[in-house]
N, C-alpha and C positions, 0 to 999 in steps of 0.2 A: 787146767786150761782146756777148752773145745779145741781140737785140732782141724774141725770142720765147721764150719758155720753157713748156714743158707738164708738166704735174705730173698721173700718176697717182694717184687717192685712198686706194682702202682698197685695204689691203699695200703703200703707196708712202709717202704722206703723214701718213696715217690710222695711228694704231697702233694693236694688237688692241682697245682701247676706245675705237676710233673717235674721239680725240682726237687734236689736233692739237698738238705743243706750240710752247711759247711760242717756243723760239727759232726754227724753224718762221716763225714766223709775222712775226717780226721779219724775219728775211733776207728773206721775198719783199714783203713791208713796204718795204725798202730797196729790193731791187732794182728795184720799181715806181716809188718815187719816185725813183733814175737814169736809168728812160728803157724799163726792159724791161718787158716785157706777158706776165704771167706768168699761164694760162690752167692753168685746170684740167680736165682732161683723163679722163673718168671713163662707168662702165656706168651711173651713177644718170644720174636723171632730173632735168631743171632745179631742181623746186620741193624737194628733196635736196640738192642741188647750191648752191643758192641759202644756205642755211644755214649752211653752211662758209664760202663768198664773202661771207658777213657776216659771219663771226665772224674771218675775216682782215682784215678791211677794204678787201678788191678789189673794185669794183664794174663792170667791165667782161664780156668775151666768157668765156661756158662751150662746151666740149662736151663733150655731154652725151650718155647712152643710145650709149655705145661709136663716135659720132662722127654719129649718125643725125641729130642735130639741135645747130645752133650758134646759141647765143642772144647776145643784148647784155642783161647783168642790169641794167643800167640804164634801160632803157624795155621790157624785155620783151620785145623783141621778136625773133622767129624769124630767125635772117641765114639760115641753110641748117638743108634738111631735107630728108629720103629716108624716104618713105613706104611700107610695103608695103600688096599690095591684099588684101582680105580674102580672096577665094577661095584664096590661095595659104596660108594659116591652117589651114583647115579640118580638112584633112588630119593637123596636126598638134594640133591639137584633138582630135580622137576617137583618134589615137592617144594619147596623155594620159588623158583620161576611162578608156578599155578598159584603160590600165595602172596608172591609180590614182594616177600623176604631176602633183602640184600645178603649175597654170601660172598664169600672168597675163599679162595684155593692157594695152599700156602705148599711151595717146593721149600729144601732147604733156602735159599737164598731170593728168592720170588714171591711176591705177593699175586695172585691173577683173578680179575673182576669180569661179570659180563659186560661188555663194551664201555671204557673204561670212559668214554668221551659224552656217555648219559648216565655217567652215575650224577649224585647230586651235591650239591657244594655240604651239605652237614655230612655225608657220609663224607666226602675228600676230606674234610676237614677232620676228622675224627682219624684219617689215616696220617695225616700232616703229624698231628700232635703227636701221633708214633716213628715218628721221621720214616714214612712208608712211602715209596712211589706205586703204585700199583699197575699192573701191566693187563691189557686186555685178553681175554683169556681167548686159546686157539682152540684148534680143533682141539675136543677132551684127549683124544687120545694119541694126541699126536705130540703130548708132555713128556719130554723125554727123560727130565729128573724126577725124582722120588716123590710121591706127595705125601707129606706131611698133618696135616692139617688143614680141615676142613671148618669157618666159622662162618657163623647165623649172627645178623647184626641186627636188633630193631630195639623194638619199646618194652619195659620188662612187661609187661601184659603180652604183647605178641611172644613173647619169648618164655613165658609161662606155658602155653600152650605149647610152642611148638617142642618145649623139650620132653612134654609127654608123647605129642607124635613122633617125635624122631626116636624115641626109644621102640616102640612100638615099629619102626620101621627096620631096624636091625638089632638084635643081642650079641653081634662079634665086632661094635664097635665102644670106646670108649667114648660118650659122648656127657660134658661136663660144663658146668654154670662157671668161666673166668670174671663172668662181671653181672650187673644188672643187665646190663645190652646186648652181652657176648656169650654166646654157646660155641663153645669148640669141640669139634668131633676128631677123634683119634685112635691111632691105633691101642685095639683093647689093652696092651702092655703099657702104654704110656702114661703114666703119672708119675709128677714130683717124686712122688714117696720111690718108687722104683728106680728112678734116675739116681737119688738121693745114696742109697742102697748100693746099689752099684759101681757107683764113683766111692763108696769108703770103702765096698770091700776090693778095689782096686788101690787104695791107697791104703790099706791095712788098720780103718780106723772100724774103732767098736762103737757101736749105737750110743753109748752112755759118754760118748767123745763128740756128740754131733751134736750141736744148738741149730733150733731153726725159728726163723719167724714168719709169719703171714698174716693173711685179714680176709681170705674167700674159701670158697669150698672147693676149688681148686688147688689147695692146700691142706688141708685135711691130712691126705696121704704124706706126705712130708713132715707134718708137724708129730706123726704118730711114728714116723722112720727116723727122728731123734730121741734121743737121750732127754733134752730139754724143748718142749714145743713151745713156745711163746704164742698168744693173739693178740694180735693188734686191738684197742680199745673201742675203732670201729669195723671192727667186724659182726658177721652174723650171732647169733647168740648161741645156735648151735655148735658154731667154731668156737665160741669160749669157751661153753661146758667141757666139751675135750682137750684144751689149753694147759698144759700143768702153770700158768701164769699168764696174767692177761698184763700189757705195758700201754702207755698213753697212745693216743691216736695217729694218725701221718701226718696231720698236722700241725703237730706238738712233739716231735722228734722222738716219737717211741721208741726208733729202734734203735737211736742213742743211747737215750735212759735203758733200754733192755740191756744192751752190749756194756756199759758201765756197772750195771749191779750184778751182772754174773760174771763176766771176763774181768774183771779187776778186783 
């Protein structure tokens, strides 16, 4: 039996309407009440994140924000966190503003946009369907909680570019592809795979104990930080080659059929 399991959300768990379905929800249902701790594993943010973890009925560890922060949703409380410092921002801040590239600043608990009152209804709308409110951002440095995460929202064209300039603009930042549209920048310790790691060698489990599933390249590290890496059917083709098994798509209950032919 996997005593840990991690479960990527949206294009993994999540299908294109960000539902999760019922059988879904049954199997890790079950395999929680045998004994596995089955962790959701995902670029959203706890109070996102939380939402889902309710409506499965699992009330224990997330990580969350691509692995920058691991919570217990149970008392709320932060176990691990990788903060970046604000100077290291800056830089891509004005690159952003001068090219007209929507970003946001994510504390633990806060989402923050420039002037939240002219962003534009597809961008609001894209924060909706994450159950986000988003808050106008203050003075930079006038943030008094941790920053987290730093994301680039546009068109994957604009977003092809910009992930070659944004590297090119810092080497002490983790900066990584969550989606077609989304580049998240983090601190350089932050990924899955390291969150992943840390939470079993805190709960005494051995790699060859840990299933994981995903569908982006912001899973990569994670999928290589199990025992068993499952990819999703649509995922990149790169993420399958490195897959030790590829399972149906998000829209055909892969991570069903995954958690059925191994866990049982």
């Amino acid at each position: 039996m996997y005593k840990l399991i991690a479960i990527d959300m949206d294009g993994t768990l999540l299908n294109d309407n960000h539902i999760i379905s019922e059988k879904s929800i049954e199997i890790i249902k079950e395999l929680s009440s045998l004994g596995s701790e089955v962790v959701l594993c995902t670029g959203r943010g706890p109070t996102s994140t939380k939402f889902y973890t309710d409506i499965i009925g699992i009330n224990g560890v997330g990580i969350t924000f691509n692995g920058a922060i691991t919570i217990d949703f149970e008392n709320n409380q932060i176990i691990n966190q990788y903060a970046i410092n604000a100077p290291q921002l800056e830089s891509f801040m004005s690159y952003c503003r001068k090219h007209q590239i929507h970003f946001d600043i994510n504390t633990p608990f806060d989402l923050y946009v420039d002037k939240v009152e002219q962003m534009s209804k597809e961008i609001g709308d894209i924060y909706a369907s994450f159950y986000i409110h988003p808050r106008s951002l203050p003075q930079f440095d006038s943030l008094a909680d941790p920053l987290i995460k730093f994301t680039c929202i546009g068109t994957s064209e604009q977003l092809n570019q910009l992930q070659i300039d944004l590297s090119l603009l810092s080497q002490e930042l983790n900066i990584t592809r969550s989606a077609d549209t989304f580049i998240d920048v983090l601190n350089i310790q932050a990924d899955k795979g390291n969150a992943l790691k840390n939470l079993a060698e805190l709960r005494g489990i051995k790699k060859e104990e840990i299933l994981a599933i995903g569908n982006y390249y912001n899973d990569i590290t994670m999928l290589e930080s199990a025992g068993l890496g499952i990819a999703m059917d649509n995922s990149p083709e790169e993420l399958k080659l490195l897959a030790d098994d590829i399972t149906l798509s998000n829209n055909e209950d892969g991570v069903y059929h995954a958690l059925q032919k191994y866990c049982f």
